[in-house]
C-alpha positions as CSV (number, residue, x, y, z in Angstrom):
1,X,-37.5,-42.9,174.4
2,X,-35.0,-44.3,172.0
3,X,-32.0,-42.5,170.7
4,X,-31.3,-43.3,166.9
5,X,-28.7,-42.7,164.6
6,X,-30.4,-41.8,161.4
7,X,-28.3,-44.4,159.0
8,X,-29.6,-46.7,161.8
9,X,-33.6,-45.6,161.0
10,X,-32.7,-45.7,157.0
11,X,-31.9,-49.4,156.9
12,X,-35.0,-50.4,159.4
13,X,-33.0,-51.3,162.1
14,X,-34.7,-49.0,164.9
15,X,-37.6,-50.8,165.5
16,X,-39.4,-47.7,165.7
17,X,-43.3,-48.0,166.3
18,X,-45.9,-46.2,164.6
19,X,-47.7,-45.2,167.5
20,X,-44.8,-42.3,168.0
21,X,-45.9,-39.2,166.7
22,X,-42.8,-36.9,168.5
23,X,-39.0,-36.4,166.9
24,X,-36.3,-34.7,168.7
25,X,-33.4,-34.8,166.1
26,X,-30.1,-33.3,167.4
27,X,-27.3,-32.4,165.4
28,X,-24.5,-34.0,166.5
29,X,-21.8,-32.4,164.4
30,X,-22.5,-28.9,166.1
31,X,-20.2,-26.8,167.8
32,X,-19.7,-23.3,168.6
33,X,-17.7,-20.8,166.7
34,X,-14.4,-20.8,169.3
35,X,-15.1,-24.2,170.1
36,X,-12.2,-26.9,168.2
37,X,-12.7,-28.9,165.4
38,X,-11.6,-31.7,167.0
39,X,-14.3,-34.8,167.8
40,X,-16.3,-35.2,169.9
41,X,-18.2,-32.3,169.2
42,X,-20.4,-31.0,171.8
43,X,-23.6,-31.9,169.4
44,X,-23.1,-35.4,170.7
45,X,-23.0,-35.1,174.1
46,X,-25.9,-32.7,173.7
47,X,-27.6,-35.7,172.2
48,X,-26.5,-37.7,175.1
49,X,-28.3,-35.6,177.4
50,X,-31.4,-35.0,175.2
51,X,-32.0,-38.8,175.2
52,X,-31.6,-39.0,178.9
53,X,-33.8,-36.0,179.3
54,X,-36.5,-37.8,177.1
55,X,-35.9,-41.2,178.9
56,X,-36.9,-39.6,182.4
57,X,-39.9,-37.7,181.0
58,X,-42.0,-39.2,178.1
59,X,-41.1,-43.1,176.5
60,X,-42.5,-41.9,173.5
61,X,-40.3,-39.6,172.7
62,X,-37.9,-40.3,169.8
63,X,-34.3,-38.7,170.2
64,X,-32.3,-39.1,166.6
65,X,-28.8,-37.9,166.2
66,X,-28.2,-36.2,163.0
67,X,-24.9,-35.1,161.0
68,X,-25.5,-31.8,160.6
69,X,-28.9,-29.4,160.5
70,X,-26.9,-27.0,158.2
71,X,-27.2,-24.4,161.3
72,X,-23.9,-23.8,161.7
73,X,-24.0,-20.2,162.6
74,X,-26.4,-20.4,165.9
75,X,-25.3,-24.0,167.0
76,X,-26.3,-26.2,169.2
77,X,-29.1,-26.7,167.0
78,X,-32.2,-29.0,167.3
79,X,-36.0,-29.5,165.2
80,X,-38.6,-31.0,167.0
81,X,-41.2,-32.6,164.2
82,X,-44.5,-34.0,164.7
83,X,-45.9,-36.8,162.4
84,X,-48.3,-34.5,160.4
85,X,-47.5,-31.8,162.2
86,X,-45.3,-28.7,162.0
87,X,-41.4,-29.2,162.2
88,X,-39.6,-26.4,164.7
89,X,-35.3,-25.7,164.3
90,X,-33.8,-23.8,167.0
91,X,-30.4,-23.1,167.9
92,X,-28.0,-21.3,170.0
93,X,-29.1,-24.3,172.8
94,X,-26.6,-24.7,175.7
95,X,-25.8,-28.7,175.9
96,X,-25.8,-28.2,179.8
97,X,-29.3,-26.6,180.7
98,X,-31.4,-26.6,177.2
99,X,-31.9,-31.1,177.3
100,X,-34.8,-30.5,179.1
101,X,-36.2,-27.6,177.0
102,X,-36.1,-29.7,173.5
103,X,-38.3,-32.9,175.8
104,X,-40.7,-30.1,177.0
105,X,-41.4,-28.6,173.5
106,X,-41.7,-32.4,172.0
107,X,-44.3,-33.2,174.8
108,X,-46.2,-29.8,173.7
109,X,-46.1,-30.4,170.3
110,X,-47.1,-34.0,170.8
111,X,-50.3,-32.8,173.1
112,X,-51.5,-29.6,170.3
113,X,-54.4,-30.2,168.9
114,X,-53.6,-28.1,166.3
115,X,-50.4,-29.9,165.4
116,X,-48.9,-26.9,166.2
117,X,-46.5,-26.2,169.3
118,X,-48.3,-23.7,171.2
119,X,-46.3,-20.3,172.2
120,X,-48.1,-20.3,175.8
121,X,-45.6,-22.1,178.0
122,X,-43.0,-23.3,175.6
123,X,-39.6,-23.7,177.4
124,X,-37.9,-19.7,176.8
125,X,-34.6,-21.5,175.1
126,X,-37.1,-22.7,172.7
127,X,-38.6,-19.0,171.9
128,X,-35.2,-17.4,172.3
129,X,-33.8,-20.0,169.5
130,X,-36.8,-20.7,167.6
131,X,-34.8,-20.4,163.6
132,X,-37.9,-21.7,161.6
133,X,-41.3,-23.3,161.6
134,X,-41.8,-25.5,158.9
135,X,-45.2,-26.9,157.4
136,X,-46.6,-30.7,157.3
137,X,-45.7,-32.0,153.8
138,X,-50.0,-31.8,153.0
139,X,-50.3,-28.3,154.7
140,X,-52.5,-26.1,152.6
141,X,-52.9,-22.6,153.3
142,X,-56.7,-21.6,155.7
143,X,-56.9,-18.5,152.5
């Protein structure tokens, strides 16, 4: 597991390997509606505990902070992405209990065949919260 900033992925400073194939990217800017604007935001210490969620379940697991996911309204918010896969965004996670939610999803999405995280035992934060699915950049209708 490594935990990113994305300016720090931009310039090519990760390191990341190809092999990965998992994302966890966590907005780090989120907060809930009652919550002050003051930093830190609760976003980052959900990241904090994503990353050490990841670390203790799956190495290959990517865990990238993000300024914003533009999901303001239902924050803590989240996308899991698969390289060639489908991309999930949920929100309305808790930053206590939901770390090890986002790690179980990436680990399902990373094992689907299908490239496509499978309803059948996905983590219920991750149903409860699901805001979109969105297609592979290549993804052409089965019509």
């Amino acid at each position: 597991m490594t935990l990113i900033d994305t300016a720090q992925a931009d310039s090519g400073e990760a390191g990341l390997s190809t092999t990965i194939s998992t994302t966890i990217h966590v907005c780090i800017t989120c907060r809930r509606p009652d919550d002050p604007e003051d930093f830190p935001r609760p976003g980052a210490a959900f990241a904090r505990a994503v990353a050490t969620a990841a670390a203790d379940a799956d190495p290959d697991i990517i865990v990238r902070r993000v300024r914003c996911l533009a999901n303001c309204k239902r924050g803590l918010s989240a996308a899991i992405r698969r390289r060639h896969g489908w991309t999930y965004v949920f929100g309305d996670l808790d930053a206590v209990n939901d770390a090890p939610a986002l790690v179980g999803g990436a680990r399902l999405l990373a094992g689907a065949g299908d490239r496509v995280m499978p309803w059948r035992g996905r983590p219920e934060p991750l149903k409860r919260g699901m805001i979109a699915r969105i297609p592979p950049v290549n993804f052409e209708d089965a019509e």
